[in-house]
C-alpha positions in Angstrom: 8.0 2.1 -22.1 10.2 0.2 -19.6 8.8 -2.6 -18.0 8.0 -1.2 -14.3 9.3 -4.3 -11.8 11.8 -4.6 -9.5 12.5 -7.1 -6.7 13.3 -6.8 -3.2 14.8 -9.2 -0.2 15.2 -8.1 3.0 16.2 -10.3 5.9 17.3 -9.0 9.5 16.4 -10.9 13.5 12.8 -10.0 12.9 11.8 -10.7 9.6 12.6 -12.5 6.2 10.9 -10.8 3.6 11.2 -11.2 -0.7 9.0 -9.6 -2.8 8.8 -9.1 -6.3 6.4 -6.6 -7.7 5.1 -5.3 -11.3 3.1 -2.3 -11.9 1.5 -3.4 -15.2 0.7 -6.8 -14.4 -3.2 -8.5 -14.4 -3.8 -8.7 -10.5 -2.0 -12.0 -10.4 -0.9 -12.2 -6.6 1.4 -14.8 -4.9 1.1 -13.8 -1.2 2.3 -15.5 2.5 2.7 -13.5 5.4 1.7 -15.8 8.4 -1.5 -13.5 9.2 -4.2 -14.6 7.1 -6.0 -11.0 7.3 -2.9 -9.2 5.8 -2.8 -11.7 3.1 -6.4 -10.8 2.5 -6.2 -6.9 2.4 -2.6 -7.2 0.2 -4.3 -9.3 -2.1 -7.3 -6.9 -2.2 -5.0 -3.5 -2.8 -2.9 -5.5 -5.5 -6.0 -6.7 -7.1 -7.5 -3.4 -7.5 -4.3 -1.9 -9.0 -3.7 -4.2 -10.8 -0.3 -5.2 -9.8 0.9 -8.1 -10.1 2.6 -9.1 -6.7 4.6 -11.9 -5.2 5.5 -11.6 -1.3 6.4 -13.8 1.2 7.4 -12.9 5.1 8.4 -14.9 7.6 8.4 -13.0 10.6 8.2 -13.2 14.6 4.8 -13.7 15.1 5.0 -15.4 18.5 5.9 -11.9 19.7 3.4 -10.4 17.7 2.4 -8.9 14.3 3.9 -5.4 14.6 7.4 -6.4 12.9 6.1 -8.3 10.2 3.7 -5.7 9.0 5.8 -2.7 9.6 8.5 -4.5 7.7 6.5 -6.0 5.2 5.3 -2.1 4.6 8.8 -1.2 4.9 9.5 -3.3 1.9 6.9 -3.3 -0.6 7.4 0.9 -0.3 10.8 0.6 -1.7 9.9 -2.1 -4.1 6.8 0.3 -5.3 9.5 2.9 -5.4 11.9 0.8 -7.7 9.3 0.2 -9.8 7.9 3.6 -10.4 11.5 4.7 -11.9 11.8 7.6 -13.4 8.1 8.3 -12.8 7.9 10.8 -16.6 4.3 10.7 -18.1 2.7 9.1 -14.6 -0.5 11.2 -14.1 1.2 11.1 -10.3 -2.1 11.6 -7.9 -4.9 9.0 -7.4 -8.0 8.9 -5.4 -10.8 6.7 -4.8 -13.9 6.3 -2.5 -14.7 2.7 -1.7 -17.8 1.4 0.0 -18.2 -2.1 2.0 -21.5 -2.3 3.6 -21.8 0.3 6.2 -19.0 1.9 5.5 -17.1 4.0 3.3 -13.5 5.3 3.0 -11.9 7.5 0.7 -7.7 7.3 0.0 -6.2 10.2 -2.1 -2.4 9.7 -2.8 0.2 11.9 -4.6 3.6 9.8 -5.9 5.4 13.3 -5.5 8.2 11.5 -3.8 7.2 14.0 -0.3 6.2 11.5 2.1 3.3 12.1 4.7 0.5 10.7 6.0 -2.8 11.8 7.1 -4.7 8.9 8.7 -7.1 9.4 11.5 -8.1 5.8 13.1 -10.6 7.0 15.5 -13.7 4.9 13.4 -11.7 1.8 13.8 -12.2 -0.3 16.8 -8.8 -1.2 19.2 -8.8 -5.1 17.8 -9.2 -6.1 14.6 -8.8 -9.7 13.4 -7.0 -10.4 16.9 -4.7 -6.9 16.1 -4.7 -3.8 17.6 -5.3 -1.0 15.5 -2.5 0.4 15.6 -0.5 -2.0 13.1 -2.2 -1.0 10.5 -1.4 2.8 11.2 2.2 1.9 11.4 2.0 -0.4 8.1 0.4 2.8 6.2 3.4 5.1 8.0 6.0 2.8 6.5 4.5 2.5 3.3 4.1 6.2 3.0 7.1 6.8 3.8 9.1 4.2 1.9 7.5 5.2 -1.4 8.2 8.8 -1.5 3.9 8.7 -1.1 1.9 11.7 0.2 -1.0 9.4 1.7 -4.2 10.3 2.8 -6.8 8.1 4.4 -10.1 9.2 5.5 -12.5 6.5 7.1 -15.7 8.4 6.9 -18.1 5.9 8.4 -18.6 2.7 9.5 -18.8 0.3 12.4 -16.8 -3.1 11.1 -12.8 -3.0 11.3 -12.5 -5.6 8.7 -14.7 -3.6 6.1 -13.5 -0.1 7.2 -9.7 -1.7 6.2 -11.1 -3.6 3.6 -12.3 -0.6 1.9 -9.4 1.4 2.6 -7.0 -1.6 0.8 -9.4 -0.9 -2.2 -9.2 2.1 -2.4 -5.8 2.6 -1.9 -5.2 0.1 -4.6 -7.5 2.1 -7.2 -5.7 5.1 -6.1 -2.5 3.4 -7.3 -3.4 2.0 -10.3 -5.1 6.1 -11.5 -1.6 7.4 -9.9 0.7 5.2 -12.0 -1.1 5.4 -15.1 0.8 6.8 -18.2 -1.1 9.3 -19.8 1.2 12.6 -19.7 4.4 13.4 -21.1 7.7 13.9 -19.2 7.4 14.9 -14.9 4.2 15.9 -14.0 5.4 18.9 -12.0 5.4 22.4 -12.9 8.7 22.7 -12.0 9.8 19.7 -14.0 10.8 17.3 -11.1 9.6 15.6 -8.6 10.5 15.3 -4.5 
């Protein structure tokens, strides 16, 4: 099989990102963004695919975070994208349930190449790690949608914002890594193609 990497820069007046990504790697993670709790929950879903991941983003944060983690998202969804290829033998949908303390969240994903999302935020509360909420919404819209992802996030209870994300990076990771395993032959599809 084809090594599954690619690499990605993207530079515009917001943001400077480069990352370089690979789908069978050992966790190894080299990550920067400027916000300490996105560096955190990147490291997490990484880890728990098992991707190895460089990134780095330097972005306008004395506006705020919003650009740098939509674009980051923007980003890593068509690196993830590259790197899937052809996407023959992939067993193509992935789900997990991940608990942290209190709470528990369950991510469900199909790499069909249809974007959507499903993602209902109401459990989280407005800040979290001095962000609103609805960064992280947009950072899962952008992902989704850059990756050709159908993505489904269900936060089924909880009370922390940084253990409700926490477990939905997990999850989302583990997701990934059952998603992008090899295990078939040719397009998973029963109409022998994908999108």
């Amino acid at each position: 099989m084809l090594s599954r990497t690619a690499s990605i820069s993207r530079t515009t007046k917001e943001t400077d990102i480069a990352i370089s990504l690979c789908l069978d790697g050992n966790g190894e993670v080299e990550i920067s963004t400027g916000i300490g709790f996105a560096d955190h929950m990147l490291t997490l879903m990484s880890f728990w695919a098992g991707f190895d991941l460089q990134l780095t983003c330097k972005g306008d944060l004395e506006i705020d975070s919003h650009h740098t983690l939509e674009d980051i998202a923007l980003v890593l969804g068509q690196t993830l994208l590259e790197a899937m290829g052809d996407r023959k033998g992939i067993n193509r949908i992935g789900f997990a349930k991940v608990p942290m303390d209190e709470s528990l969240v369950e991510v469900v994903i199909d790499l069909s190449g249809r974007a959507y999302l499903v993602y209902d935020d109401e459990l989280l509360p407005s800040i979290i790690a001095g962000d609103e909420k609805d960064v992280w919404r947009e950072f899962f819209k952008s992902l989704a949608f850059k990756a050709g992802m159908n993505l489904h996030i269900n936060y089924e209870y909880g009370r922390n914002g940084h253990h409700l994300l926490e477990a939905a990076f997990k999850a989302l990771g583990l997701a990934l890594r059952n998603a992008l395993s090899v295990e078939r032959q040719g397009v998973t599809s029963t109409k022998g193609s994908l999108d």
